[in-house]
Backbone bond lengths (Angstrom), bond angles and torsions (degrees), N, CA, C in turn:
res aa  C-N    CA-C-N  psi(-1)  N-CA   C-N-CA  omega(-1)  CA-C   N-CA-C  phi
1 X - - - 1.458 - - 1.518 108.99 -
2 X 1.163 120.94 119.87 1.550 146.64 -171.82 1.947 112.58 54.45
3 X 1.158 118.32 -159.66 1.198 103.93 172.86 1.487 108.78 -116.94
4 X 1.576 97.65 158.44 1.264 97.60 -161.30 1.891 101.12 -112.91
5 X 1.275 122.96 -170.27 1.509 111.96 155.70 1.597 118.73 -79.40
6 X 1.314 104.29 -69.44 1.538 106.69 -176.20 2.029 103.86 -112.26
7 X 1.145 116.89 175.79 1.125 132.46 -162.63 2.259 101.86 -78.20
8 X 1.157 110.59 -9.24 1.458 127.84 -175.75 1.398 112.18 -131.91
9 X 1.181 105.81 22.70 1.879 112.66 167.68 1.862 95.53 40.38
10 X 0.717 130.29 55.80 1.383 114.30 -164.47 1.985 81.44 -99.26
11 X 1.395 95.79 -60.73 1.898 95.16 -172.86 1.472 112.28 -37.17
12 X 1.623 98.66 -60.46 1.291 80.55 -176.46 1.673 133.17 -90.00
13 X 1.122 98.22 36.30 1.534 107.64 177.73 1.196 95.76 -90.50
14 X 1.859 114.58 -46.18 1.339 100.92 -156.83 1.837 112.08 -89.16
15 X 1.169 105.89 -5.73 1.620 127.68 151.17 1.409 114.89 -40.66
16 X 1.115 115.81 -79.48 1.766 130.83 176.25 1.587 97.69 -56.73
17 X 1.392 137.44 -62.32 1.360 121.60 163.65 1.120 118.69 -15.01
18 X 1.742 112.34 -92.96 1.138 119.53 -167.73 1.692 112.79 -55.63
19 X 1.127 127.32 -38.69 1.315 121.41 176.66 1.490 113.40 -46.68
20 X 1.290 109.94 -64.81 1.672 126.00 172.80 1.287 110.31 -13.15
21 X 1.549 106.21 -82.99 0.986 133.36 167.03 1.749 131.04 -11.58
22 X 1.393 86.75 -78.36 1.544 99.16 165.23 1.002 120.70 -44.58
23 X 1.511 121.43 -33.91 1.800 112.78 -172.43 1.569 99.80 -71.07
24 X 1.194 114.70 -37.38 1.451 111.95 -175.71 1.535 124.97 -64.24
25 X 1.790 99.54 -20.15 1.323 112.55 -165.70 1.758 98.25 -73.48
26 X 1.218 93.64 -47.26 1.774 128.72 179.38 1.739 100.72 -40.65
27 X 1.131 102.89 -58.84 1.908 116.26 -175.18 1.978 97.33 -62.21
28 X 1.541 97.72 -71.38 1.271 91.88 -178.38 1.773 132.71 -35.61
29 X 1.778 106.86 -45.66 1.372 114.69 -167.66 1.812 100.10 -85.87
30 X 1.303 129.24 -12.22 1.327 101.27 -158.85 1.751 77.14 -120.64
31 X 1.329 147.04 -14.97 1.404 130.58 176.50 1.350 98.94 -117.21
32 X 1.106 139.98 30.83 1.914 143.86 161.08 2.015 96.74 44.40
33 X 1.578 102.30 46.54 1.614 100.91 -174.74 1.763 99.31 -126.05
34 X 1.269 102.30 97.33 1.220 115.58 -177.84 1.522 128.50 -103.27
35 X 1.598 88.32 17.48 1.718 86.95 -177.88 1.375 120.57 -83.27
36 X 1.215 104.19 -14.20 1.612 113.55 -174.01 1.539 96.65 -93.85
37 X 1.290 118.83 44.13 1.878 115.96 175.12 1.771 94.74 -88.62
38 X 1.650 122.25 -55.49 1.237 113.45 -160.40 1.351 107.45 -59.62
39 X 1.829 111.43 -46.91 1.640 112.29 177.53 1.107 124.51 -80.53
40 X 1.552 144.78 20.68 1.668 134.95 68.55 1.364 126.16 42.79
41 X 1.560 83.54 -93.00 1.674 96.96 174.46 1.229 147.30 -62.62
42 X 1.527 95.25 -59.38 1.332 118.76 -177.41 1.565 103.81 -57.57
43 X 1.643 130.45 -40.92 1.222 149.34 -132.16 2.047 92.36 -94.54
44 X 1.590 105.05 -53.14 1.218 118.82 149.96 2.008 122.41 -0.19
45 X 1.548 77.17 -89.97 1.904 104.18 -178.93 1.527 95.55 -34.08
46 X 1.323 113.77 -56.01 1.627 112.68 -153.86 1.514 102.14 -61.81
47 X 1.519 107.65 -44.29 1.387 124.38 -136.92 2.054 90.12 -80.65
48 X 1.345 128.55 -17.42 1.415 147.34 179.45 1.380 104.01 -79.19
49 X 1.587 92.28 -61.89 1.850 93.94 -168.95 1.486 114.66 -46.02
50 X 1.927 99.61 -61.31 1.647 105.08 163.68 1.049 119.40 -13.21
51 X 1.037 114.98 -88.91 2.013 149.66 -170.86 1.893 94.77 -35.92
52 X 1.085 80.21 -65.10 2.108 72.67 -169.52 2.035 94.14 -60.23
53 X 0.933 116.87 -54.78 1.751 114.67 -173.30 1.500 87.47 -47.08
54 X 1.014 140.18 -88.43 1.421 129.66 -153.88 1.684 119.04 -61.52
55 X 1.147 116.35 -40.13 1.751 114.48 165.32 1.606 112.36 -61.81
56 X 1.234 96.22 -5.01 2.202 72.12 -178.61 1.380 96.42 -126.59
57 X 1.795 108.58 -20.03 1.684 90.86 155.11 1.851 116.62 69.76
58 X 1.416 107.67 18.64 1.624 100.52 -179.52 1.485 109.91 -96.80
59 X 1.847 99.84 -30.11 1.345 94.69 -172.69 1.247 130.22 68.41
60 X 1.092 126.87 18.08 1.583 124.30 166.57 1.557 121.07 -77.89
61 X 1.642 101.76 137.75 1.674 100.67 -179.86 0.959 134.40 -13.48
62 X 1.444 118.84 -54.85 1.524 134.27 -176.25 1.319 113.67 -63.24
63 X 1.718 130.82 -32.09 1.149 136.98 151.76 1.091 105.63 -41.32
64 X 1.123 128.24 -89.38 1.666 152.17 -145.49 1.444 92.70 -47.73
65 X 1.641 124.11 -58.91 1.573 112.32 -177.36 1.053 128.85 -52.65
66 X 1.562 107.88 -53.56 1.284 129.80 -150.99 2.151 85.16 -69.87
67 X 1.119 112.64 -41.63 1.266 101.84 -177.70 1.564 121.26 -69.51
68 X 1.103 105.29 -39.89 1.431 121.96 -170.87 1.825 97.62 -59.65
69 X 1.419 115.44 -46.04 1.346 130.35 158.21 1.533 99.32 -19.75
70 X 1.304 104.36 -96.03 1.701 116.90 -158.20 1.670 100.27 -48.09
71 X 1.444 100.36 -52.77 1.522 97.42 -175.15 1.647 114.32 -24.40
72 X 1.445 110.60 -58.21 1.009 132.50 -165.69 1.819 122.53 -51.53
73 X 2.069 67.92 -69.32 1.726 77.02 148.74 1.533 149.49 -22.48
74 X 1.568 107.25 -74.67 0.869 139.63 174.31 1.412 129.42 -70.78
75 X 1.456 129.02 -21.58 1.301 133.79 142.53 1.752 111.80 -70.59
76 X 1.083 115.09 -41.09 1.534 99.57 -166.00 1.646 104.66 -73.50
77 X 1.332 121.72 -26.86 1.521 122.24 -179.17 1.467 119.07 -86.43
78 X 1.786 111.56 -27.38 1.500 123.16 155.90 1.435 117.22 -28.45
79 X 1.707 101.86 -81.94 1.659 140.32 -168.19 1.637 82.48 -62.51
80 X 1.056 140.41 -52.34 1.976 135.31 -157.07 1.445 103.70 -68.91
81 X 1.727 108.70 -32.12 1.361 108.88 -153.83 1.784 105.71 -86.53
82 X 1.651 92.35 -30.41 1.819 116.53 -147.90 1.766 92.49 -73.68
83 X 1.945 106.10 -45.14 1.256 121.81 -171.00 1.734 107.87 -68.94
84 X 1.243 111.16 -40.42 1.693 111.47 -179.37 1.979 107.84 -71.22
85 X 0.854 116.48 -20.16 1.828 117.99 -174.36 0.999 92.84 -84.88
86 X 1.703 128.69 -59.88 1.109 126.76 171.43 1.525 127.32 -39.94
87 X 1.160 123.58 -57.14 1.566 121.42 177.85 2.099 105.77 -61.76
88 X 1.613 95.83 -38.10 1.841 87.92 -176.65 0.857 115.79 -88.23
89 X 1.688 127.41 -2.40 1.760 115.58 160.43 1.691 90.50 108.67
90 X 0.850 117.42 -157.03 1.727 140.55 -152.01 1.669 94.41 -74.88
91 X 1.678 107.42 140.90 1.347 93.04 -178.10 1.319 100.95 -103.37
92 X 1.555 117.88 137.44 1.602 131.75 -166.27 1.857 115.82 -63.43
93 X 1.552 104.54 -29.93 1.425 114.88 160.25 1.690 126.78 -18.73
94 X 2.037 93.19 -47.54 1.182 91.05 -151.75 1.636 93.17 -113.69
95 X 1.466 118.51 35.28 1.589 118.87 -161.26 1.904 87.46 -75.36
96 X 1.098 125.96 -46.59 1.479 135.76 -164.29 1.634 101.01 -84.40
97 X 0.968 94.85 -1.20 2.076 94.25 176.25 1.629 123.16 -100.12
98 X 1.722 89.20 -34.43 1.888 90.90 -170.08 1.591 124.63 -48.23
99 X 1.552 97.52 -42.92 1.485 103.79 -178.81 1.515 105.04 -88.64
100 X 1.162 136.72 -1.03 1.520 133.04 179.81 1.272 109.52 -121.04
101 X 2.117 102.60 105.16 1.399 110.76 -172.03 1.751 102.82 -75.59
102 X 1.171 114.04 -4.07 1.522 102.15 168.61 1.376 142.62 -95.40
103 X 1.462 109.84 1.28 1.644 134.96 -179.95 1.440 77.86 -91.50
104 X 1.906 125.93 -57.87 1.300 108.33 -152.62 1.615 110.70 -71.38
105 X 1.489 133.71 -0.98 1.021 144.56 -176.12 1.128 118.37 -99.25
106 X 1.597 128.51 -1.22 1.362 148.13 -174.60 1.837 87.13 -125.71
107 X 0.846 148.17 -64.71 1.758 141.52 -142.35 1.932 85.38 -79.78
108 X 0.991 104.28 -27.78 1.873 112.65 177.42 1.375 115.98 -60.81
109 X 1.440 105.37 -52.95 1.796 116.53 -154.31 1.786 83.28 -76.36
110 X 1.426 115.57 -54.59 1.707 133.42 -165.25 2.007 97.30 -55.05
111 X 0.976 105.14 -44.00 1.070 116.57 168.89 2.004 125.27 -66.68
112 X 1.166 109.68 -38.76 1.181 106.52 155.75 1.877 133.00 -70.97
113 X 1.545 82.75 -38.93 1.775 84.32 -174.40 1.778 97.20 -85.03
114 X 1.406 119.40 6.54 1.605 101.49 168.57 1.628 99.96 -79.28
115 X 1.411 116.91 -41.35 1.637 121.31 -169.10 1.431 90.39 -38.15
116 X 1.495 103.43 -78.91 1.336 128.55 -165.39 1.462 109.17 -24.98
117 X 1.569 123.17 -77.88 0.947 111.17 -168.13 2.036 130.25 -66.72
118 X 1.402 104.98 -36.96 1.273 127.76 175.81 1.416 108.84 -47.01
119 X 1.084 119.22 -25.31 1.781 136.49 -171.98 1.554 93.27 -97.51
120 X 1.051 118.04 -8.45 1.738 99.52 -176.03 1.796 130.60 -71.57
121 X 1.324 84.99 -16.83 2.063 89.66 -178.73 1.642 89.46 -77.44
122 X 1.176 139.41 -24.00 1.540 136.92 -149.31 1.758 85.64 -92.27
123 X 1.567 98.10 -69.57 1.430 106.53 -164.63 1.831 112.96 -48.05
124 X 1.234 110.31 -18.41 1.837 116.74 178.33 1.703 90.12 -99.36
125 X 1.422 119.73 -41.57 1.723 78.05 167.02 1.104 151.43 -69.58
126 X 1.451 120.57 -22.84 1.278 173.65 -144.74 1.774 86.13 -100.88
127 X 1.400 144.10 -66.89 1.229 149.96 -172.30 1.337 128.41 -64.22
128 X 1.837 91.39 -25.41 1.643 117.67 -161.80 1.708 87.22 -76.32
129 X 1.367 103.57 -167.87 1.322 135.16 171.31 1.938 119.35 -87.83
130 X 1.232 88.70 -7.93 2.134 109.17 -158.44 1.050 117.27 101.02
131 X 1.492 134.65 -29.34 1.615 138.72 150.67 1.775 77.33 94.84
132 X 1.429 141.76 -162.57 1.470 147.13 -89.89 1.604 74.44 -137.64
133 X 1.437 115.15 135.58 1.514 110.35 155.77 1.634 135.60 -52.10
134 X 0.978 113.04 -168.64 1.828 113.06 -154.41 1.420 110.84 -48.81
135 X 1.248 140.32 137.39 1.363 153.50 -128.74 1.413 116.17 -167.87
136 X 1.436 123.62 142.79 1.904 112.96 -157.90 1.900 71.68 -80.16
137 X 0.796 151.15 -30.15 1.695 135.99 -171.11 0.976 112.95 -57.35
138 X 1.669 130.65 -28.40 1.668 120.07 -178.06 1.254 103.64 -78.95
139 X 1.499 130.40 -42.52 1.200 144.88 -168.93 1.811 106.04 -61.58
140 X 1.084 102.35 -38.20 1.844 108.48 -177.58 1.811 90.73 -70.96
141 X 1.178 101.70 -57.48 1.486 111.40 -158.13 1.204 101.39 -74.93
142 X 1.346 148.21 12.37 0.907 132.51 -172.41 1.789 100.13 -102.89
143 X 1.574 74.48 -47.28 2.282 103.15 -170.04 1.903 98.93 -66.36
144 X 1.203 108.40 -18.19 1.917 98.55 -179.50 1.515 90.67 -72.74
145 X 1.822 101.94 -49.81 1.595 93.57 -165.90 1.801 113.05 -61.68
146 X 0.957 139.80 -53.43 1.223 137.12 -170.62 1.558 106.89 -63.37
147 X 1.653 112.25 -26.59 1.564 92.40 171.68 1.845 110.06 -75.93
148 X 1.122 90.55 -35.13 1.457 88.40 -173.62 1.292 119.37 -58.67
149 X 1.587 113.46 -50.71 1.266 113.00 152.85 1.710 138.09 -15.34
150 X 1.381 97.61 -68.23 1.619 119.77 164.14 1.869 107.85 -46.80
151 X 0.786 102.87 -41.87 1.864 109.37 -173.68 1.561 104.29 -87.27
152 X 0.753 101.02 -58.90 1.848 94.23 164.42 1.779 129.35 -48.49
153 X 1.180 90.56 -43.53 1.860 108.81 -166.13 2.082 83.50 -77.23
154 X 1.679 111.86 -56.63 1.571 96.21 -161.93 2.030 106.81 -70.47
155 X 1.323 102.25 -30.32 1.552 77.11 -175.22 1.513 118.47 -85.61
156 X 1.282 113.75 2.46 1.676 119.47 168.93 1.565 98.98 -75.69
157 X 1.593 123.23 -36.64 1.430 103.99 177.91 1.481 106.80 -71.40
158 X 1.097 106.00 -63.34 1.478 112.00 173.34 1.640 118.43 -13.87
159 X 1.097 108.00 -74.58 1.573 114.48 -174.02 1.520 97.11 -74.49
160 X 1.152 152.35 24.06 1.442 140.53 169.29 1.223 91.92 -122.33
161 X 1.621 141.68 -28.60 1.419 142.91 144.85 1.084 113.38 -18.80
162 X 1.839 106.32 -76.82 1.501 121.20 -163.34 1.904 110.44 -72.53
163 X 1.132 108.64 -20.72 1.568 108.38 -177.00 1.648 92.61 -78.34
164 X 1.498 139.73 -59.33 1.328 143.39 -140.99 1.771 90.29 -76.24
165 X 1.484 115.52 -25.78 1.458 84.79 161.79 1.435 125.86 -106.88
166 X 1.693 92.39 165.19 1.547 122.51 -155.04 1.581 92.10 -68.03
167 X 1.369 124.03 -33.85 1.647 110.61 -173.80 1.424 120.17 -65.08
168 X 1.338 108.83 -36.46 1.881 131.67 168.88 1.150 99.48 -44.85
169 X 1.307 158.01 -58.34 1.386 155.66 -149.14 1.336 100.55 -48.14
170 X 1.780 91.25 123.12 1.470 112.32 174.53 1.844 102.70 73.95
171 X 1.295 136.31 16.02 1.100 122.64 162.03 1.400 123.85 -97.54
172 X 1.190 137.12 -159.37 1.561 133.05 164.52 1.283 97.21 -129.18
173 X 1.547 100.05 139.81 1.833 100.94 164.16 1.355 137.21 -64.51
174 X 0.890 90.53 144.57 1.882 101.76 -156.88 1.707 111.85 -149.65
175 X 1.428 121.79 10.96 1.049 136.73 176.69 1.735 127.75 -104.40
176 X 1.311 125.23 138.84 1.481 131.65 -171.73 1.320 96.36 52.08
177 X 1.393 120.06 -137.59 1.581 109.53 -134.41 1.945 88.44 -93.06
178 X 1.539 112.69 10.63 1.599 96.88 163.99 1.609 116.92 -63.05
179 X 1.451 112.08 -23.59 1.055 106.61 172.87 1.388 138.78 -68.79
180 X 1.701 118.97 4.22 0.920 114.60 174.36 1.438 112.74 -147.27
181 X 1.579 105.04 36.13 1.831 134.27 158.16 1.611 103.39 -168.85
182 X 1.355 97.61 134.03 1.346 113.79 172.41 1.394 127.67 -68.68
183 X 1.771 95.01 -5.14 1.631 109.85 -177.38 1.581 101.92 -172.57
184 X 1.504 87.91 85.48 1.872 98.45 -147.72 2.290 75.70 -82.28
185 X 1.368 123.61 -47.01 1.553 136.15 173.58 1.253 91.26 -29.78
186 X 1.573 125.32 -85.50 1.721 101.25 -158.73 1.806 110.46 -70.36
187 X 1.682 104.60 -5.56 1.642 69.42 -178.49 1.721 114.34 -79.49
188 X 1.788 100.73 -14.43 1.526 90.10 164.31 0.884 138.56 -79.81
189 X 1.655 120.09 -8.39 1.428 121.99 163.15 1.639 111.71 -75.37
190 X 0.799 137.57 -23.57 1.556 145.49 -167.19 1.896 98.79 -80.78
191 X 1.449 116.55 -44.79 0.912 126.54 171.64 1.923 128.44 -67.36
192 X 1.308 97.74 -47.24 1.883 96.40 171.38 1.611 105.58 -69.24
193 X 1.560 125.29 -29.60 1.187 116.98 -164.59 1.247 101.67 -94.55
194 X 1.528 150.32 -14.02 1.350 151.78 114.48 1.604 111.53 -17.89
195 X 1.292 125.90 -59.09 1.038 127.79 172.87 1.469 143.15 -59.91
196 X 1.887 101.88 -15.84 1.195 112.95 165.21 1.480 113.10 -87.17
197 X 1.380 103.21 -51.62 1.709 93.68 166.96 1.220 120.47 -41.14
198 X 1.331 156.75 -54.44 1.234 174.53 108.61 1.304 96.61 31.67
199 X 1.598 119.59 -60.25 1.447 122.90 -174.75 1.559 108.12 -88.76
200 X 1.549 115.72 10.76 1.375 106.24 162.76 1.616 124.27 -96.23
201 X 1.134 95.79 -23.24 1.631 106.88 -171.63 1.543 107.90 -46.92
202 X 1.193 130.57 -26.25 1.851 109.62 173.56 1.248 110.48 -71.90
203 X 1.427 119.28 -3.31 1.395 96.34 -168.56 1.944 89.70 -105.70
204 X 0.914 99.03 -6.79 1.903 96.31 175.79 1.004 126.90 -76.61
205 X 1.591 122.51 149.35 1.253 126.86 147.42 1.210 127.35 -174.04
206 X 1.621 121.01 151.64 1.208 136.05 -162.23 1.897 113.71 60.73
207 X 1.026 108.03 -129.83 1.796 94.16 -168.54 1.413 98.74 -72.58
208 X 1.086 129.22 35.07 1.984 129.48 163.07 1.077 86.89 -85.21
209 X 1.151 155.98 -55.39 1.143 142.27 -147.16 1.545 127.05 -69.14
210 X 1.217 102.90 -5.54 1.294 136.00 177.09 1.721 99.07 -61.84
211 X 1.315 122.26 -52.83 1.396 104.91 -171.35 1.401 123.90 -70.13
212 X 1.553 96.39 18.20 2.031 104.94 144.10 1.962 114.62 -34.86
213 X 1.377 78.05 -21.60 1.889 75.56 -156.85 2.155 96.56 -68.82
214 X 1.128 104.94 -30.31 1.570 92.91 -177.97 1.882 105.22 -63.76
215 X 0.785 123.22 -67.92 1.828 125.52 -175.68 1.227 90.84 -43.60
216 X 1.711 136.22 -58.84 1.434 117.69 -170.30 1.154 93.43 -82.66
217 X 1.482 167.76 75.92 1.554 144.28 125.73 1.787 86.06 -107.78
218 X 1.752 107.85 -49.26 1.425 88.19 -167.25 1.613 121.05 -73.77
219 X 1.450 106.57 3.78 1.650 109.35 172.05 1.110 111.02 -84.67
220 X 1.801 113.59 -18.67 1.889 104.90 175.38 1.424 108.17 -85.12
221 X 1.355 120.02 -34.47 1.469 113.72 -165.72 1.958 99.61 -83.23
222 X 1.049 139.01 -14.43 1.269 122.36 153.23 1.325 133.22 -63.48
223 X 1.273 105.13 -35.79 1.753 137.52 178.82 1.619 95.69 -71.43
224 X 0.891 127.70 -66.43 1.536 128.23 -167.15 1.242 127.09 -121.90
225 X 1.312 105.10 12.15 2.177 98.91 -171.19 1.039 84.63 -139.67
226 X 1.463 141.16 -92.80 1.762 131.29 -119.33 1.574 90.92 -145.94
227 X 1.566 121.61 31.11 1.581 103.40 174.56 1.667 100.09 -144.53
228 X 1.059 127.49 -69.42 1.558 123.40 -175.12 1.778 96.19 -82.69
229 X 1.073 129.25 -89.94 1.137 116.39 -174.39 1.372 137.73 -9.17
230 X 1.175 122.81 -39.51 1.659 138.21 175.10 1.294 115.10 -99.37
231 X 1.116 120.43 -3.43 1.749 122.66 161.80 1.430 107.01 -98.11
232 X 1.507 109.81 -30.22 1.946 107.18 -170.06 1.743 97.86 -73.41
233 X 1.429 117.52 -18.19 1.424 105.57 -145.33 1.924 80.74 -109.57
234 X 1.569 111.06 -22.36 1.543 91.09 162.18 1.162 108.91 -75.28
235 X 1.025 151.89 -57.07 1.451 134.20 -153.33 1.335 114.51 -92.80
236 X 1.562 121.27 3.35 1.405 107.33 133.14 1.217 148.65 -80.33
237 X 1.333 108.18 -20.72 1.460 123.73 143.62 1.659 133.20 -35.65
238 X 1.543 102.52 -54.67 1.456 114.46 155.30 1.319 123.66 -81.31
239 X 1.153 134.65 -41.46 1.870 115.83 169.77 1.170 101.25 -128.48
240 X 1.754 136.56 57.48 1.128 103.43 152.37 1.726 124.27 -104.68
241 X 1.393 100.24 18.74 1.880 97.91 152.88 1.374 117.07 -82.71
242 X 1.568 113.60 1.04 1.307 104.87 -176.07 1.955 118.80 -72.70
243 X 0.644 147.24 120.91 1.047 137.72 152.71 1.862 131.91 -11.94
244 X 1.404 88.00 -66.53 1.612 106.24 -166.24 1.959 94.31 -75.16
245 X 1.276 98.84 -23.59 1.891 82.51 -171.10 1.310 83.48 -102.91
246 X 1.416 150.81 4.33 1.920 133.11 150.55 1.411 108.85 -37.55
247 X 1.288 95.85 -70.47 1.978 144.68 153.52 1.400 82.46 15.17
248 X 1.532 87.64 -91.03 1.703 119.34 -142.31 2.200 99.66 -57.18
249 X 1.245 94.50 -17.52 1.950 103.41 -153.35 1.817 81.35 -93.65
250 X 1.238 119.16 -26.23 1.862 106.24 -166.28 1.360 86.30 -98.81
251 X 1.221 145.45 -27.97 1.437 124.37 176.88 1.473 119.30 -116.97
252 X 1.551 120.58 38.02 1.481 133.91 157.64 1.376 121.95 -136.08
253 X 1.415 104.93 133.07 1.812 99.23 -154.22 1.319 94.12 -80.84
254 X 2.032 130.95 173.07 0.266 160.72 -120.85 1.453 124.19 -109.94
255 X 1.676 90.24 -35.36 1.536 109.45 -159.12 1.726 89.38 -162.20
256 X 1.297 125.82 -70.96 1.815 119.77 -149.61 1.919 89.14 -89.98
257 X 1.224 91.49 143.24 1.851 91.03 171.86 1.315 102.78 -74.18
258 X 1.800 110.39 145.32 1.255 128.41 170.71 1.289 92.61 -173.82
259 X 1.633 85.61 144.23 1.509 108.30 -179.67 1.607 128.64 -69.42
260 X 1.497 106.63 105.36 1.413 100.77 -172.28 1.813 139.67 -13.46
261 X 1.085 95.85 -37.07 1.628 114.59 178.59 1.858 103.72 -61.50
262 X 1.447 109.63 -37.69 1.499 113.14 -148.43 1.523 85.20 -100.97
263 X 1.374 128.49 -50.22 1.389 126.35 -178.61 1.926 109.45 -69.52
264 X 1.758 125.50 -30.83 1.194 80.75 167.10 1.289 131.27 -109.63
265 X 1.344 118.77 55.09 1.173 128.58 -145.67 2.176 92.62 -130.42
266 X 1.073 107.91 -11.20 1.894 131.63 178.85 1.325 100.26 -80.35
267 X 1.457 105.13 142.82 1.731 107.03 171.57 1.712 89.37 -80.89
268 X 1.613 74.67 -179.69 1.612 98.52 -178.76 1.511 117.82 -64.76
269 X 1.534 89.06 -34.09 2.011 80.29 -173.06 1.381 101.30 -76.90
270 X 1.191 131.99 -33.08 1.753 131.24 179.46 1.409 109.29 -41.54
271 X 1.429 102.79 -46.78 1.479 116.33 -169.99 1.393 97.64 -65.46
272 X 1.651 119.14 -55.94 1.829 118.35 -172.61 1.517 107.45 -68.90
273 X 1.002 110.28 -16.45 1.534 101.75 -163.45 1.544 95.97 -81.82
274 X 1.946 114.18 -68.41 1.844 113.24 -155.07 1.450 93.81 -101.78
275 X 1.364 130.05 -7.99 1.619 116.63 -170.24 1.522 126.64 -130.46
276 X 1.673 88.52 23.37 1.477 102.90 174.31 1.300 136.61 58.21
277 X 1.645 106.33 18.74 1.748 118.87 -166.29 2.204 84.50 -85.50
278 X 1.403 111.47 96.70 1.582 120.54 -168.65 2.096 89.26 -90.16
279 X 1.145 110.84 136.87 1.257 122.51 167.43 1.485 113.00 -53.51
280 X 1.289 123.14 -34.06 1.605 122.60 162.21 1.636 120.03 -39.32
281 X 1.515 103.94 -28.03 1.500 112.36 -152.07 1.631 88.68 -86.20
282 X 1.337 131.41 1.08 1.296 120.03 -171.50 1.599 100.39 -145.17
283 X 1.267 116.47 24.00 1.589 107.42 -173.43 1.842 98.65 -75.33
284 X 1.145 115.03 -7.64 1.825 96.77 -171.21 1.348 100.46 -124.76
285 X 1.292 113.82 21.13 1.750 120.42 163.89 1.471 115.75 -82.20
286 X 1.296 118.07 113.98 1.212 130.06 171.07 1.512 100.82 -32.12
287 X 1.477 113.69 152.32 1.585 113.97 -170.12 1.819 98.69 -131.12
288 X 1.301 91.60 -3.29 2.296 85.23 162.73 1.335 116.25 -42.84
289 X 1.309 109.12 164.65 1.660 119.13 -177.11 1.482 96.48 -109.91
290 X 1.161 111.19 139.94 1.310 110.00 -159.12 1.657 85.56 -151.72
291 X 1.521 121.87 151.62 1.670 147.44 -172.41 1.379 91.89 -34.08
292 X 1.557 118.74 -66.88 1.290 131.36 -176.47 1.525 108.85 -56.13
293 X 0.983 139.09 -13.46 1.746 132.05 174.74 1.491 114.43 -94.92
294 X 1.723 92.92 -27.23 1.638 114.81 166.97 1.645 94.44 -28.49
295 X 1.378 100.96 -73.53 1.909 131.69 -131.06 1.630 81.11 -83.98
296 X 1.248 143.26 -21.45 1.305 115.56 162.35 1.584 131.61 -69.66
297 X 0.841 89.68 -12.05 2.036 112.21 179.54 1.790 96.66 -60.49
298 X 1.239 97.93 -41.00 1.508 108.54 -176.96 1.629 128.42 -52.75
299 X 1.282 110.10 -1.67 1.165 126.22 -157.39 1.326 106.97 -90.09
300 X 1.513 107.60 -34.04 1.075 122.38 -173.67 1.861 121.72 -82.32
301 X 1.517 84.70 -0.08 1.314 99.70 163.11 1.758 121.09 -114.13
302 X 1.848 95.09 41.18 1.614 78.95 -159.40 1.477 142.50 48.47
303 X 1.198 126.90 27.48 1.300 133.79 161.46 1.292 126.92 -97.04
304 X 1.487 131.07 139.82 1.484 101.38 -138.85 1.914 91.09 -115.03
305 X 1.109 143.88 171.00 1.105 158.12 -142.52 1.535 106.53 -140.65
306 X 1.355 133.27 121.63 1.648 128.57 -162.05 1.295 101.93 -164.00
């Protein structure tokens, strides 16, 4: 249906990207209104997935989910993200950006080529034909995404719960399943978007397979650029003389849920090696011994930590 550039919409994906984009860049730099950066993004995914489903016009199942997926996605984290900035006022991200048109011209471009690529298992299914009927891969990929989904969607309510009340002030979350990931949100985003790739693979092959690179870019830039790193190093900044939140950071993983007891009860390399607890994540944590570092010593006496 109509003509396209290349045979994988790839041009004009990254056309409509970058265009998108820009208008927002445009809003942000000339009215200092940066709340609409996340719904931007998120708003993006949908607005691609669409576009390839309706230009190639085959309509096969595997389309229809995998889109209906992001759709989903991508409005509920849009509208979650657009409505929470909005009620807390200015987002602090961009306090070092407003007056510098060249951070805002770099957090833009980084911001476009994440759409771009992260959308790529969708945008090659979406192009394909539907690739081989029903397959144990949609079925895996389907169930990561909806769990992940579920883990993403409850601790974003969750923690907008625990922040909106007045007693929380000045604490860190530490409630429902925060208690057993310190960033239970990206591990469900890391997980549905794992899960769509997963549910793309029938329709791949040979160097398609390549658009591995979206699930792994957005697992590096949470891991190391703009997602765990800059939240661990705020809230060590704010409580890490505390005691009880040292506590809470050596016996709650990082990223995968596990039950406090079982995660702090792992040496350190277990933790660096399969569960991603990275020595970065604690370089600006005060390193005093404090009551609570006492009571990990205890371990070694079989006593268990909760």
């Amino acid at each position: 249906m109509g003509k396209v550039i290349d045979s994988h919409y790839l041009a004009i994906t990254a056309i409509v990207t970058v265009g998108y984009q820009f208008i927002f860049f445009v809003i942000t730099a000339l009215f200092k209104f940066d709340q609409v950066t996340d719904f931007a993004g998120s708003s993006n995914f949908v607005i691609l997935a669409v576009l390839i489903l309706v230009l190639k016009g085959t309509w096969h199942f595997r389309q229809i989910v995998l889109t209906t997926l992001v759709v989903i996605w991508g409005l509920r984290l849009g509208l979650f993200l657009l409505m929470r900035i909005l009620n807390w006022g200015e987002d602090r991200r961009f306090d070092e950006m407003r007056g510098n048109m060249g951070k805002l011209v770099v957090f833009w471009t980084l911001q476009a080529v994440w759409v771009w690529t992260v959308s790529l298992p969708v945008t090659f299914v979406n192009a394909s034909n539907g690739g081989r009927y029903f397959q144990p891969a949609d079925v895996i990929g389907w169930t990561m995404w909806v769990a992940g989904f579920l883990i993403e969607a409850t601790a974003d309510q969750q923690k907008l719960s625990f922040k909106n009340c007045p007693e929380n002030k000045g604490r860190w979350c530490d409630v429902g399943i925060w208690k057993y990931s310190r960033h239970p949100n990206y591990f469900g985003e890391m997980l549905l978007w794992w899960g769509i790739f997963v549910a793309s693979l029938p329709c791949l092959k040979g160097a398609e397979y390549l658009v591995i690179i979206g699930p792994v870019l957005l697992t590096l830039l949470l891991f190391f650029v703009s997602g765990i790193p800059l939240l661990e190093a705020s809230a060590d900044k704010k409580y890490g003389s505390l005691g009880a939140y040292r506590h809470y950071k050596k016996t709650t993983s990082p990223l995968i849920l596990l039950p406090r007891g079982v995660y702090g009860f792992l040496p350190k390399w277990c933790k660096a090696v399969f569960l991603f607890e990275f020595p970065m994540y604690s370089r600006n944590l005060p390193q005093e011994t404090t009551v609570w570092d006492r009571r990990d010593s205890k371990k070694k006496n079989g006593r268990s930590i909760d």
